[in-house]
C-alpha positions in Angstrom: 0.0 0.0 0.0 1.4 3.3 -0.8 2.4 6.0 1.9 -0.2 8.3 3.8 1.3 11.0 1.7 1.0 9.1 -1.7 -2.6 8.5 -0.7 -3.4 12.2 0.3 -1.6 13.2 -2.8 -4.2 10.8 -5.1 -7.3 11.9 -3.2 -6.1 15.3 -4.6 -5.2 14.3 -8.0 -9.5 12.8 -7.8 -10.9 15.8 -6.5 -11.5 14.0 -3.0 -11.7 15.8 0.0 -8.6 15.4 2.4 -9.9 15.8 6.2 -8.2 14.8 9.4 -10.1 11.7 9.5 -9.2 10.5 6.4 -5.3 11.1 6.5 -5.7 9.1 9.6 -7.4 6.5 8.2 -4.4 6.0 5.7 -1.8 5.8 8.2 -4.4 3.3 10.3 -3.9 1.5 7.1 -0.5 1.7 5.7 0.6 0.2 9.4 -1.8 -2.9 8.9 -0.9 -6.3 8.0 -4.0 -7.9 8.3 -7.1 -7.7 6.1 -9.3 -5.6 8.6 -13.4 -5.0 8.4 -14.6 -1.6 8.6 -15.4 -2.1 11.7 -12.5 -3.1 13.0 -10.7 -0.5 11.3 -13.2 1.9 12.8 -12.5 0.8 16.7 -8.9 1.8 16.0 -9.7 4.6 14.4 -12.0 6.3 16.9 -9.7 5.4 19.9 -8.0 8.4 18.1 -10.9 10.5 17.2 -13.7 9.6 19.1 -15.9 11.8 17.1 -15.2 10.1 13.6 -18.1 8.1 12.1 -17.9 4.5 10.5 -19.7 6.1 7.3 -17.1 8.1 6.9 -14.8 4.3 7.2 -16.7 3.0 5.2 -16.8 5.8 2.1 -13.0 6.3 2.8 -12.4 2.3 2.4 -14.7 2.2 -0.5 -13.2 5.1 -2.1 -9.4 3.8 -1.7 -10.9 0.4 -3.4 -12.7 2.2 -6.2 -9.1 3.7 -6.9 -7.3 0.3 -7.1 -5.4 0.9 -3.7 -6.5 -1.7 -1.0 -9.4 -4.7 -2.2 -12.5 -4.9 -0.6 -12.8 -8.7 -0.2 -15.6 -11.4 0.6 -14.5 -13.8 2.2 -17.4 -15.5 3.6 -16.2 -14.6 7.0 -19.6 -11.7 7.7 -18.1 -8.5 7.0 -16.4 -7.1 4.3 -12.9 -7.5 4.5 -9.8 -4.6 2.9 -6.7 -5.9 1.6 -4.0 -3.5 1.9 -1.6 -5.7 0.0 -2.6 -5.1 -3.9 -0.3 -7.6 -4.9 -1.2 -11.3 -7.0 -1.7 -13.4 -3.5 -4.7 -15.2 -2.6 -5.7 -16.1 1.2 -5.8 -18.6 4.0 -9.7 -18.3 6.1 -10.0 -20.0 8.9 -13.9 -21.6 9.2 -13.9 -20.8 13.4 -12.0 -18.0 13.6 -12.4 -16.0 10.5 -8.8 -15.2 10.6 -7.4 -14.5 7.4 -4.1 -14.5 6.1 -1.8 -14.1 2.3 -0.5 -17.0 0.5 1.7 -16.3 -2.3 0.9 -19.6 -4.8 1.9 -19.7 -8.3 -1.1 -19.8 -10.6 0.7 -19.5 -13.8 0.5 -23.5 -14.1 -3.7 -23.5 -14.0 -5.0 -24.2 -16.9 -8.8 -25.6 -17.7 -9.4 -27.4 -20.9 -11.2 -25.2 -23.4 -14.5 -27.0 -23.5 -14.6 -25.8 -19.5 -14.0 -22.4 -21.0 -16.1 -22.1 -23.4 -14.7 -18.9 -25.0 -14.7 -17.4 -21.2 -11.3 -15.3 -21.1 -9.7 -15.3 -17.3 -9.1 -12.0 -16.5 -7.9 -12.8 -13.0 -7.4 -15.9 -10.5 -8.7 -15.7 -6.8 -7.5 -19.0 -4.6 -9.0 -19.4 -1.0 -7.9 -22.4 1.1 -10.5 -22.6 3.5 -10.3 -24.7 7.1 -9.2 -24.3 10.7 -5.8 -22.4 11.4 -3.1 -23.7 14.4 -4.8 -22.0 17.1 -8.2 -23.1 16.6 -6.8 -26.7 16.0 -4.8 -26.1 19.7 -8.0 -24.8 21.3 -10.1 -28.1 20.5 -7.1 -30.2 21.0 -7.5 -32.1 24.7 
C-alpha cells in the first residue's frame, strides 16, 4: 500500500476531499498487516478521534478500493474485509476463527481445458484455502 502522503496526494489528484479523519485513516492502514473489516478499522480509528463516524470508514475504504489501492474482499467470513496488499496473492480463512491470512501460490500453471472455458477469457485468478488455522486446531485439541 502506498504511503499516507502518496494516498493524500491521489485523493487530490480525484478531486477528493482530504480531512483529518481520512489522512488518519491512511496511516491506520498503511501500518496494517491484516485484512481488517470496517469495523475493526473503525475501533482503531475512533480510539484516536472519538468523534469520527464508520460512514465516513466506510466511504473512505470504499473510495481507496474504487481507486485500485486496497481490495475490498468477501471472504465469507460476515463482514467485508480490505486488503492492503494489492499484490497477486490469494488467502488462507479460517472456518472458526475467520482469521485471514496471504499465501503467495503460483497460478501460472492453472490451466482448464477449453470446453470448460467455453470462449470465457480469465481475466484474474482468486484462490481461497479454507479450514481451521493452528490456534483453533490447539484450542479443540484435549
Amino acid at each position: 500500500m502506498r504511503t499516507p502522503a502518496e494516498l493524500t496526494e491521489a485523493f487530490r489528484q480525484r478531486g477528493l476531499k482530504i480531512t483529518p479523519q481520512r489522512q488518519l485513516l491512511f496511516r491506520i492502514l498503511h501500518e496494517n498487516t491484516g485484512h481488517p473489516t470496517a469495523e475493526a478499522v473503525y475501533a482503531v480509528a475512533a480510539g484516536e478521534m472519538p468523534a469520527l463516524s464508520l460512514r465516513t470508514v466506510y466511504q473512505t475504504l470504499n473510495d481507496l478500493a474504487d481507486m485500485g489501492e486496497i481490495h475490498a474482499l468477501d471472504l465469507g467470513t460476515g463482514s467485508a474485509r480490505f486488503d492492503p496488499n494489492v499484490s497477486d496473492h490469494h488467502h488462507l480463512v479460517c472456518d472458526e476463527c475467520g482469521m485471514v491470512r496471504d499465501v503467495e501460490l503460483d497460478t501460472s500453471e492453472l490451466s482448464l481445458p477449453a470446453h470448460v472455458l467455453d470462449g470465457f477469457a480469465v481475466r484474474s485468478v482468486d484462490v481461497v484455502f479454507r479450514g481451521r488455522c493452528a490456534a483453533c486446531q490447539a484450542r479443540s485439541t484435549p
